[in-house]
Backbone as a printed PyTorch tensor [residue, N CA C, xyz], in Angstrom:
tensor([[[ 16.3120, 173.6660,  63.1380],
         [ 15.5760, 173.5700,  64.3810],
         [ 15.7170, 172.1710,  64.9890]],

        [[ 15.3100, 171.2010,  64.3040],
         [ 15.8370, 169.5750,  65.0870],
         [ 17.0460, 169.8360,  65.5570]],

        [[ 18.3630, 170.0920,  64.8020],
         [ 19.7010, 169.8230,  64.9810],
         [ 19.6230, 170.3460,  66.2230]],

        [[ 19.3520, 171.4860,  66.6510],
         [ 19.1430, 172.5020,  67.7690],
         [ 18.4140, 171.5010,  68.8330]],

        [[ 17.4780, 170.9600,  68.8010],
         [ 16.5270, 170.2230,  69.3680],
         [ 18.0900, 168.7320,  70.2290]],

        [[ 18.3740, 168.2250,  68.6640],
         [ 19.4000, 166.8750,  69.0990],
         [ 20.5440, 167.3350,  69.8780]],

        [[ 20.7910, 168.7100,  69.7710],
         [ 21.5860, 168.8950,  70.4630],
         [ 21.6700, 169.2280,  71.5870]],

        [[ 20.5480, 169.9260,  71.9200],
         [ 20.2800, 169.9590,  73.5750],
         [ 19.9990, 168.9140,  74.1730]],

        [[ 19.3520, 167.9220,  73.3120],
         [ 19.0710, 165.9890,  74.8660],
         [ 20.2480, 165.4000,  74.7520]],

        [[ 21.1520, 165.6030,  73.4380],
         [ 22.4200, 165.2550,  74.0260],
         [ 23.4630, 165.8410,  75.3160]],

        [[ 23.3040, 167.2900,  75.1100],
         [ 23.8220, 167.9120,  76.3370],
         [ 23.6910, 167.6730,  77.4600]],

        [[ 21.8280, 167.4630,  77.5250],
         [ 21.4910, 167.5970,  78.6490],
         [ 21.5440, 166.0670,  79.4650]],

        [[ 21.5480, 164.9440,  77.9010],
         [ 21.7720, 163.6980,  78.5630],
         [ 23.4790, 163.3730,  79.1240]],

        [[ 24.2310, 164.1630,  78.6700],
         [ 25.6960, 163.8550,  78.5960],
         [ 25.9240, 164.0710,  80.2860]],

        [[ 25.3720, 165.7240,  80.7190],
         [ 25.2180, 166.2090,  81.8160],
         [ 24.7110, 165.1910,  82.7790]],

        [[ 23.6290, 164.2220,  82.6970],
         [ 23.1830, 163.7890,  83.5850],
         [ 23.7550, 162.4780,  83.3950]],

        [[ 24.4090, 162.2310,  82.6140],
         [ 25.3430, 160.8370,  82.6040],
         [ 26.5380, 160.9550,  83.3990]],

        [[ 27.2170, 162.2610,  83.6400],
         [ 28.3170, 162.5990,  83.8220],
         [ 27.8300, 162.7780,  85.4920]],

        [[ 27.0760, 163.8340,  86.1630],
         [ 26.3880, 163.8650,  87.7360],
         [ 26.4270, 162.4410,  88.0660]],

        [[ 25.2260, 161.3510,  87.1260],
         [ 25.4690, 160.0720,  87.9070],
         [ 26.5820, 159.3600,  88.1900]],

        [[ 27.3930, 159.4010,  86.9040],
         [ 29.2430, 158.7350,  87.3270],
         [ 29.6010, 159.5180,  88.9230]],

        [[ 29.8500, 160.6670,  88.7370],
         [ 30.1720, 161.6140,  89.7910],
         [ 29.6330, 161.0660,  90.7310]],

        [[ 28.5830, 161.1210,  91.7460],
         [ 27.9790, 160.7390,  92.7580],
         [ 28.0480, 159.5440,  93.2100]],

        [[ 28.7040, 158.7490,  92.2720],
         [ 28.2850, 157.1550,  92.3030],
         [ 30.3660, 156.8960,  92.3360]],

        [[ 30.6520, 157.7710,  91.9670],
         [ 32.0730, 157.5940,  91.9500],
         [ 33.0260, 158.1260,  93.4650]],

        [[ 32.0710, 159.2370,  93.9170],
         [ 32.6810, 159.5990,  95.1660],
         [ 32.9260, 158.4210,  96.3250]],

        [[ 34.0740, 158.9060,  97.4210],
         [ 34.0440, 158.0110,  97.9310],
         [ 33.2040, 157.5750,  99.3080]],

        [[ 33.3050, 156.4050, 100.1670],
         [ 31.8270, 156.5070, 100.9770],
         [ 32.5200, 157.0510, 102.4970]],

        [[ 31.1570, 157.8150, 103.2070],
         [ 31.7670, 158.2370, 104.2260],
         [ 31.3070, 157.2590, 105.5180]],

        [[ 32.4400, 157.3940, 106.3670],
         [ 32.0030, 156.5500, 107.4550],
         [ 32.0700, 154.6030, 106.8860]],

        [[ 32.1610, 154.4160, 108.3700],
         [ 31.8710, 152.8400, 108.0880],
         [ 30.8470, 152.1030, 108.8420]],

        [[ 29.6580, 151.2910, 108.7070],
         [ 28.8910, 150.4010, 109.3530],
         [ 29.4580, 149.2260, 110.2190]],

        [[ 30.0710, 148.5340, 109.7030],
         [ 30.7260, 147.1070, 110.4210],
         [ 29.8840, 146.4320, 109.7910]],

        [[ 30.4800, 144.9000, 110.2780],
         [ 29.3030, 143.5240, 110.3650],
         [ 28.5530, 143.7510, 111.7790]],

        [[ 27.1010, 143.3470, 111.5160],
         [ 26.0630, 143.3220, 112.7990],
         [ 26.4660, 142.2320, 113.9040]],

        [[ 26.8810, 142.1680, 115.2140],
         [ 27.2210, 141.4040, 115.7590],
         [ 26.0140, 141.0250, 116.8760]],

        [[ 25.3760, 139.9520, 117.1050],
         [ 24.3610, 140.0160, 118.0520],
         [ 24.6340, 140.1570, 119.6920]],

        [[ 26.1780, 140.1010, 119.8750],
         [ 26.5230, 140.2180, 121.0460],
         [ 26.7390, 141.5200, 121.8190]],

        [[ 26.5560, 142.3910, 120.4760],
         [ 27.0570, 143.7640, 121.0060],
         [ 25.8650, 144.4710, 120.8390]],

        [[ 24.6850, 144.3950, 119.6870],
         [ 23.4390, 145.6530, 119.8950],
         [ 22.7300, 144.3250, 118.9770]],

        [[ 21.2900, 145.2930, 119.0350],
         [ 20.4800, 144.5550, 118.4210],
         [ 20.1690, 144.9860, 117.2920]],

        [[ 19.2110, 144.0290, 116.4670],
         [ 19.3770, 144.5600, 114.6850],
         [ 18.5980, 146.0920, 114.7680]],

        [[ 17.7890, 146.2660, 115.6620],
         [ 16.7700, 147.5160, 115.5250],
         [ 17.9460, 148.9570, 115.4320]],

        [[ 19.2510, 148.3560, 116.5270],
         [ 20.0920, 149.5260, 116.5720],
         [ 20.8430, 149.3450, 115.2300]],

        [[ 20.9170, 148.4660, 114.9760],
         [ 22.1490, 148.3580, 113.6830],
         [ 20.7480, 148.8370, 112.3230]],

        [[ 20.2730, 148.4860, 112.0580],
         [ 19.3250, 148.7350, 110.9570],
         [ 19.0480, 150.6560, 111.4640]],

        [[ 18.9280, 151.2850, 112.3310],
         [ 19.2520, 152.5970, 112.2750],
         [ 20.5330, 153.0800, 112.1320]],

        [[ 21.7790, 152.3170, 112.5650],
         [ 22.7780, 153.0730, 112.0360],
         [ 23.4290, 153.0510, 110.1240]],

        [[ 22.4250, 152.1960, 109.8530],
         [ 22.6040, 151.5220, 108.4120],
         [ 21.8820, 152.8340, 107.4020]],

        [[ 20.7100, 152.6860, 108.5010],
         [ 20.0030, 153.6200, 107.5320],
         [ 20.3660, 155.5800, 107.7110]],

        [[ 21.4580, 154.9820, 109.0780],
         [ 21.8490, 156.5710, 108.8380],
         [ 23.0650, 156.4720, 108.2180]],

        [[ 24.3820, 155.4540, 107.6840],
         [ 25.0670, 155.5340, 106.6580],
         [ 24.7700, 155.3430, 105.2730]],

        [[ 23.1460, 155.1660, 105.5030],
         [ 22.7520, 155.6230, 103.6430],
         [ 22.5690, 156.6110, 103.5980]],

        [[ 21.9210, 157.2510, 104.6020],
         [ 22.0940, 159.2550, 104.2840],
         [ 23.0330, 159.8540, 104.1830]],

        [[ 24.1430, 159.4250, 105.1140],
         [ 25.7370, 159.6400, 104.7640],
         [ 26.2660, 159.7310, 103.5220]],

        [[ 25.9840, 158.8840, 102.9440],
         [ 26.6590, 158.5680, 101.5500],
         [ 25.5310, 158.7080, 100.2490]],

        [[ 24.4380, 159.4110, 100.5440],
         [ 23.9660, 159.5870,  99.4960],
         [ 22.7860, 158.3130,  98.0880]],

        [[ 22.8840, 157.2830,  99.2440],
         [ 22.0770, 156.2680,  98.9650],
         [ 20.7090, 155.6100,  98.8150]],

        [[ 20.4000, 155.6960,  97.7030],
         [ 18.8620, 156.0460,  97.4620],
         [ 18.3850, 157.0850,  98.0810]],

        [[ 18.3110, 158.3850,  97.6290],
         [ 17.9630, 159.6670,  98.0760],
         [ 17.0440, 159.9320,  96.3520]],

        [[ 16.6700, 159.1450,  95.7760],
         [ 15.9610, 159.3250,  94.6400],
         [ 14.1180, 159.4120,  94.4380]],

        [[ 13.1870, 160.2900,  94.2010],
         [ 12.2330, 159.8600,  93.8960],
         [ 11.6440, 159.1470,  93.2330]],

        [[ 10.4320, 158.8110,  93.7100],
         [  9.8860, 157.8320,  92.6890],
         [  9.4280, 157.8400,  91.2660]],

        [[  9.4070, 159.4430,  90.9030],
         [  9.5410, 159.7000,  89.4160],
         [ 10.9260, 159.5110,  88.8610]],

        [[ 12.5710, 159.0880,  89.3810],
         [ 13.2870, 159.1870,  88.8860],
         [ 13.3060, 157.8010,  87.5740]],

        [[ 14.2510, 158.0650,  86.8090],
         [ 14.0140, 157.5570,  85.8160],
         [ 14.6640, 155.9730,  86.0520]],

        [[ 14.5430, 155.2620,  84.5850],
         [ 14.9270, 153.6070,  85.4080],
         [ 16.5480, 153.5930,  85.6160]],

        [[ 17.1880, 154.1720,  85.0360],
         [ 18.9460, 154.4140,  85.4420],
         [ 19.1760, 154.9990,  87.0310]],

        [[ 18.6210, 156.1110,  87.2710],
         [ 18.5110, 156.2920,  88.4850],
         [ 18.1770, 155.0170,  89.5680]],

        [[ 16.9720, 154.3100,  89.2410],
         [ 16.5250, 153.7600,  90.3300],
         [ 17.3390, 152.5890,  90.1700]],

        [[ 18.2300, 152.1110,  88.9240],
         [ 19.0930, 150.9050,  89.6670],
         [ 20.1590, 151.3510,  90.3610]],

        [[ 20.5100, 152.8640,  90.1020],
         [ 21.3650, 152.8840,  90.9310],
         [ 21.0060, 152.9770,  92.4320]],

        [[ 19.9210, 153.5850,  92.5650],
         [ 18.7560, 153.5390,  94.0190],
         [ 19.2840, 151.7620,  94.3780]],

        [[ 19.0790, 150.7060,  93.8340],
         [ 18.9820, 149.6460,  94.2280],
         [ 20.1720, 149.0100,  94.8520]],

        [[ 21.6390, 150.1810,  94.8750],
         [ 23.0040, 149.8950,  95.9960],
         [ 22.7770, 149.4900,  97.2250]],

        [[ 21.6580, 150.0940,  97.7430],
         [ 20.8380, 150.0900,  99.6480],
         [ 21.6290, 148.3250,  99.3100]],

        [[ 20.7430, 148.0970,  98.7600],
         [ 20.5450, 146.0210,  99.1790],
         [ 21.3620, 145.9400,  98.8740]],

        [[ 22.4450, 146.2030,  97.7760],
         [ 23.6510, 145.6100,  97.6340],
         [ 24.7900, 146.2020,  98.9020]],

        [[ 24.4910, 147.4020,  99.4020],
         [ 25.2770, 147.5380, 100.3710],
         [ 25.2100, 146.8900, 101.9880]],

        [[ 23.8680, 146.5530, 101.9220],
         [ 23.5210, 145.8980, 103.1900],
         [ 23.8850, 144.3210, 103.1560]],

        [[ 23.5410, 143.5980, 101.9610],
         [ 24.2810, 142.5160, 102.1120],
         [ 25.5330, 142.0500, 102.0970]],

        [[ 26.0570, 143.5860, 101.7480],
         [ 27.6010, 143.5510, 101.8340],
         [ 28.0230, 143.7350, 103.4030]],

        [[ 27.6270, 144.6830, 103.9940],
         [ 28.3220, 144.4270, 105.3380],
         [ 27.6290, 143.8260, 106.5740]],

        [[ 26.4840, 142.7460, 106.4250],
         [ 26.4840, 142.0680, 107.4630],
         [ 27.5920, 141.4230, 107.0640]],

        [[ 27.3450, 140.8370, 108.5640],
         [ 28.0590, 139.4770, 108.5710],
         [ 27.9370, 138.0780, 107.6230]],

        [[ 28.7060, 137.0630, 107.6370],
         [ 28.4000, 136.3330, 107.1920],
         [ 27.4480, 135.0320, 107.5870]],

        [[ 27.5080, 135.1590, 109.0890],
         [ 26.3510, 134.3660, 110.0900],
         [ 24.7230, 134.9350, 109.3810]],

        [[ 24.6470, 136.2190, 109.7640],
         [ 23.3920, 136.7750, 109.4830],
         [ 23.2650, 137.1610, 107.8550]],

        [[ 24.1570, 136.9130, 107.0810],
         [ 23.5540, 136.6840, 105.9910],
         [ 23.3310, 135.2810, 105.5870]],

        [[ 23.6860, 134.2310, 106.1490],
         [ 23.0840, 132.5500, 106.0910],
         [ 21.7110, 133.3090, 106.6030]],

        [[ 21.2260, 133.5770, 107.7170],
         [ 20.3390, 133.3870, 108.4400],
         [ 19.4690, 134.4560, 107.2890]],

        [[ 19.2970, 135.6660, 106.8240],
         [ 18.7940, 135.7900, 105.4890],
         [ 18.0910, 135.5810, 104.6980]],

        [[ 19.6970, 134.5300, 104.3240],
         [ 18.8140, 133.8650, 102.9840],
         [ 17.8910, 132.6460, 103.5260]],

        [[ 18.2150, 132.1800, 104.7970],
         [ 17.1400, 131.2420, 105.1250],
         [ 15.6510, 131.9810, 105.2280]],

        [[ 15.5730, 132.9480, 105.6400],
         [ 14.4260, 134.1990, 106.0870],
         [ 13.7100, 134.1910, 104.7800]],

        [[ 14.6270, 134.5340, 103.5140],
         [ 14.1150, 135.1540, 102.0320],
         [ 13.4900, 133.8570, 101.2480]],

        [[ 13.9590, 132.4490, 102.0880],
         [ 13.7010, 131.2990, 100.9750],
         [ 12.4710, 130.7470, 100.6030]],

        [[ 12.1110, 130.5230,  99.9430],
         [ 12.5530, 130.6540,  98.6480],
         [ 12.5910, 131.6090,  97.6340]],

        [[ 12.4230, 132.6180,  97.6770],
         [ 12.4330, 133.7480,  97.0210],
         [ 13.8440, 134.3430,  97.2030]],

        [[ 14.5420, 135.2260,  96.1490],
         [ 15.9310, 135.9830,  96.1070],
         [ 16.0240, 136.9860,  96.8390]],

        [[ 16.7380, 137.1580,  98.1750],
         [ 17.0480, 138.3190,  98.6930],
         [ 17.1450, 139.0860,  97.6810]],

        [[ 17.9730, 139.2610,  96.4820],
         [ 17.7140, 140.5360,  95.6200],
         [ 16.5270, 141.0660,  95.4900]],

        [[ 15.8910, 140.5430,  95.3760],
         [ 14.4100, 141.0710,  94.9840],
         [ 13.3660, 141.4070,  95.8600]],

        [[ 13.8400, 141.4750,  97.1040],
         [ 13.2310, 142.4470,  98.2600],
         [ 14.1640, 143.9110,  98.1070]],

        [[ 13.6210, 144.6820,  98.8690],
         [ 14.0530, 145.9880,  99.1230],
         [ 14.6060, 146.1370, 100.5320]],

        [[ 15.5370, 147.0430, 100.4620],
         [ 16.7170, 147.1400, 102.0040],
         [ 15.5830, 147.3530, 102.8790]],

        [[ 14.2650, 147.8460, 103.1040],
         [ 13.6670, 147.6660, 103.8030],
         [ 12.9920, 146.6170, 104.5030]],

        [[ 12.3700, 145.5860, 103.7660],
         [ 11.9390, 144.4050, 103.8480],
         [ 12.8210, 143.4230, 104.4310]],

        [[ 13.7270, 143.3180, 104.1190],
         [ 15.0180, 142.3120, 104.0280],
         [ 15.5330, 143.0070, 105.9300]],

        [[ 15.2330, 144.0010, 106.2030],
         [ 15.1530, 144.7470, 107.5720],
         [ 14.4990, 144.4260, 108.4640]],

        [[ 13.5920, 144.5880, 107.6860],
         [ 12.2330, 143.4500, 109.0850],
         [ 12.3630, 142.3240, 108.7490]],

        [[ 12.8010, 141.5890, 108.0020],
         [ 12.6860, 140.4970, 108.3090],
         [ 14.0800, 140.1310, 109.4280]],

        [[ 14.6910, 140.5400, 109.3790],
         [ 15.9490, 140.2370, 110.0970],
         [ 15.1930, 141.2770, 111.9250]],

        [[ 14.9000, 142.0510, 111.6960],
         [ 14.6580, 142.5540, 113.0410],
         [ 13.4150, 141.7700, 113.8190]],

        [[ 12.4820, 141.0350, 112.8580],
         [ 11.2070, 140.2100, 113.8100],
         [ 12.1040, 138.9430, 113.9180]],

        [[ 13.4460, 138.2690, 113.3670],
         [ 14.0810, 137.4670, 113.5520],
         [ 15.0640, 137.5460, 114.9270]],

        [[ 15.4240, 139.0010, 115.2650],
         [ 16.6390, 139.0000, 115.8010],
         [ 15.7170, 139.5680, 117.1600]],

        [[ 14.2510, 140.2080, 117.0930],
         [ 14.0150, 140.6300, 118.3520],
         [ 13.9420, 139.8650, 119.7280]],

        [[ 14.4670, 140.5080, 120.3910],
         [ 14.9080, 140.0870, 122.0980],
         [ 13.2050, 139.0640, 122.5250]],

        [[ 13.4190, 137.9160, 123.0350],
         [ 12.1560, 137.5990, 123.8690],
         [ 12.0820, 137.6680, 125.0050]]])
């Protein structure tokens, strides 16, 4: 009866080791750009951001998911600081200081850049 037991959380863990590679391995659809302030403002770019995380499947996790899941949940910020720019990510980390942009959430790190970038 154990053996029976070890052998199903292995299955069932193998299974869900194998979905996360998968999902995390596909490739991404669409592209964002760098945010340019000459062409839209962050309010428009922070919606098209957050509609190429639905695109691609990016943090679509609940909050019961487990802690493997949620670092992978934690790509948002690594993908957002990947495609600003490099102007507006100086301006950022000046926003986040002293504290680590990592350690905000793609949301936060959003407003702060949109009460930064709004039109007067």
């Amino acid at each position: 009866m154990t053996i029976l037991k070890i052998a199903k959380f292995f299955c069932v863990f193998q299974l869900s080791v194998h979905v996360v590679a998968y999902v995390m391995a596909l490739p991404l659809v669409g592209s964002i750009g760098e945010f340019d302030t000459s062409t839209e403002t962050f309010t428009a770019y922070h919606e098209r951001l957050k509609q190429y995380f639905v695109a691609n499947s990016i943090d679509l996790y609940s909050s019961e998911a487990s802690e493997a899941v949620k670092a992978a949940a934690n790509k948002k910020v690594a993908v957002m600081i990947s495609v600003i720019s490099k102007k507006t990510y100086g301006t950022l980390r000046d926003l986040c200081s002293p504290e680590n942009r990592k350690d905000k959430t793609c949301e936060q790190l959003c407003e702060l850049l949109e009460r930064y970038f709004k039109p007067k």
